[in-house]
C-alpha positions in Angstrom: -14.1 6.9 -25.5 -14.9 4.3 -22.8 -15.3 5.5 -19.9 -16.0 2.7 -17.6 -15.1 -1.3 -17.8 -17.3 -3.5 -15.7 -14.8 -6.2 -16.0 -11.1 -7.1 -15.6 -8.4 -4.9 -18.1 -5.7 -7.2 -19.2 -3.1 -6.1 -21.5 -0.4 -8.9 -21.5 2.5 -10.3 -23.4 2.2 -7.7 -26.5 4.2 -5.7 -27.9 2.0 -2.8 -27.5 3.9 0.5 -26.8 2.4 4.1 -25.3 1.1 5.7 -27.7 -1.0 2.4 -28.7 -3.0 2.7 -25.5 -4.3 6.2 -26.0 -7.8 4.9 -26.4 -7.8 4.3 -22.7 -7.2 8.2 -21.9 -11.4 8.8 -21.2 -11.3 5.4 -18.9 -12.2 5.9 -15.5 -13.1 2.9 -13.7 -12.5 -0.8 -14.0 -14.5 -2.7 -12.0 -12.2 -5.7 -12.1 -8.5 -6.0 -11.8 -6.5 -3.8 -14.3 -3.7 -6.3 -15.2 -0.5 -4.7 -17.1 2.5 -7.4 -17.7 5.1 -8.7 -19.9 4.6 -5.6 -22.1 8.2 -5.4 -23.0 7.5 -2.1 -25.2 6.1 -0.3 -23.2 8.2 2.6 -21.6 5.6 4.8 -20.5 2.1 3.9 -18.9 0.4 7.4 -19.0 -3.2 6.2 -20.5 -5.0 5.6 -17.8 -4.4 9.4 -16.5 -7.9 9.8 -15.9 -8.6 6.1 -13.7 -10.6 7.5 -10.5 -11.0 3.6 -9.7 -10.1 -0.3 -10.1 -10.8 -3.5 -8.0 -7.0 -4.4 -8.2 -4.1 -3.6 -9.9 -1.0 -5.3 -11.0 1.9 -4.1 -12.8 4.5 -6.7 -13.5 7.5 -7.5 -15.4 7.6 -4.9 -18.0 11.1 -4.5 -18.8 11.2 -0.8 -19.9 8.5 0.8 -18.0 10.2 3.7 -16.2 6.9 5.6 -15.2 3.9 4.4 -14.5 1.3 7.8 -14.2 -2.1 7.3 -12.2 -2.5 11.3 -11.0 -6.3 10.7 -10.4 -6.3 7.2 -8.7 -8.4 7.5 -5.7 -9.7 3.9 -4.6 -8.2 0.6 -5.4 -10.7 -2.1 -3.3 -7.9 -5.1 -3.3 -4.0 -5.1 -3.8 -2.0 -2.8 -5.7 1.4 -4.6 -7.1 4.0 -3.2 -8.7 6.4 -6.1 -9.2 9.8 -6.7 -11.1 9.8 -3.5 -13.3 13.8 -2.6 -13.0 13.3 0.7 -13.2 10.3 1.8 -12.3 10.3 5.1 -9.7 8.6 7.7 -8.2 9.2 11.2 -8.9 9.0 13.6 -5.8 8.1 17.3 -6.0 10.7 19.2 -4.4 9.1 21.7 -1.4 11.6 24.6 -2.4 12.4 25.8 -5.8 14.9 23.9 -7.6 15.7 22.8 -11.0 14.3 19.2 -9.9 10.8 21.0 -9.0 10.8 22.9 -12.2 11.2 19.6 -14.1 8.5 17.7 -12.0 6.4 19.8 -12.6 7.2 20.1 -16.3 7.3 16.0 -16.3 3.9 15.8 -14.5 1.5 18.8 -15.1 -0.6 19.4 -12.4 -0.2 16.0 -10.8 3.4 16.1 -9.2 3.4 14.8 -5.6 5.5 15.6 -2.7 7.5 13.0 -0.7 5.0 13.2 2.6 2.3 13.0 -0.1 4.1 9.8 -1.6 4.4 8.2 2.2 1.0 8.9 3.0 -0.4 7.2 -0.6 1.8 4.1 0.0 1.2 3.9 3.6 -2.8 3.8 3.1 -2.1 0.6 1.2 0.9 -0.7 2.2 2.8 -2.2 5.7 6.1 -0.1 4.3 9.2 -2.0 4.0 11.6 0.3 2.2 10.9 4.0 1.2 14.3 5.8 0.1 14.3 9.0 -1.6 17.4 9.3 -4.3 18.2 12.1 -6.4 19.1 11.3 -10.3 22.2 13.7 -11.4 23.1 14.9 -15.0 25.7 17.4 -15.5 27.1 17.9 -12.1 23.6 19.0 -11.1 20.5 17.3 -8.8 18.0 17.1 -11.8 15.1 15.0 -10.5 13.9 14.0 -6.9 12.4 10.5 -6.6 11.8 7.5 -3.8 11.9 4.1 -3.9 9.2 2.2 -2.6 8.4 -1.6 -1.4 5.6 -2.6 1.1 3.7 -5.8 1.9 0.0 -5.1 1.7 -2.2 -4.2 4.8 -4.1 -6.6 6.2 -8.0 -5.7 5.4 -10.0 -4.5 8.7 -12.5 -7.4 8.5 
């Protein structure tokens, strides 16, 4: 598969769901900005689980997206925005043994994060604004551990 785009990524305005995007699994690096938006199908954005790298990212106004999965992002060189996806969330790994850190760790593989891990990430990137962690319930019991976030974007150290 392709391994590296030199260019910008833009998948906008389709109709384009998951599974679709599977030819992006192998991708590691764009060298422009990876632009996601207006996919209204699109409930999950997993393919780009390998992406080490991109100039700039922006995820925007897709309606369903409820997870957005970048385990091996390392180095984004200009903003990261994540903007107007309703219900878009984190999901925290719990530090003691719970039925929320059995199912984060089911739900993410070997990828799940805890919340000082989550603070750190956004705070590399981000001036934070707002960074609340909530609990989702089912059943009477706490089933998964995520956090809110919203920053403004550090000023660069020129």
């Amino acid at each position: 598969g392709v391994v590296r785009i030199t260019g910008d990524l833009t998948i906008q305005e389709s109709g384009l769901k998951s599974a679709d995007l599977l030819v992006l699994k192998s991708l590691t690096e764009v060298g422009g900005r990876l632009t996601l938006e207006g996919n209204p199908a699109l409930q999950l954005f997993d393919a780009c689980e390998n992406l080490e790298r991109a100039r700039g990212i922006y995820l925007g106004f897709n309606t369903a997206v409820a997870r957005v999965a970048l385990p091996k992002l390392k180095e984004v060189d200009a903003a990261f925005i994540v903007e107007a996806n309703s219900v878009l969330g984190e999901l925290i790994l719990p530090e003691k043994r719970s039925v929320p850190r059995l199912l984060a760790q089911w739900d993410r593989g070997d990828y799940p994060r805890p919340l000082a891990a989550w603070r750190d990430l956004f705070g590399e990137a981000f001036v934070p604004e707002v960074f609340e962690p909530f609990s989702l319930r089912g059943l009477g019991l706490r089933l998964w551990d995520m956090v809110y976030f919203k920053g403004a974007a550090r000023p660069s150290a020129t």
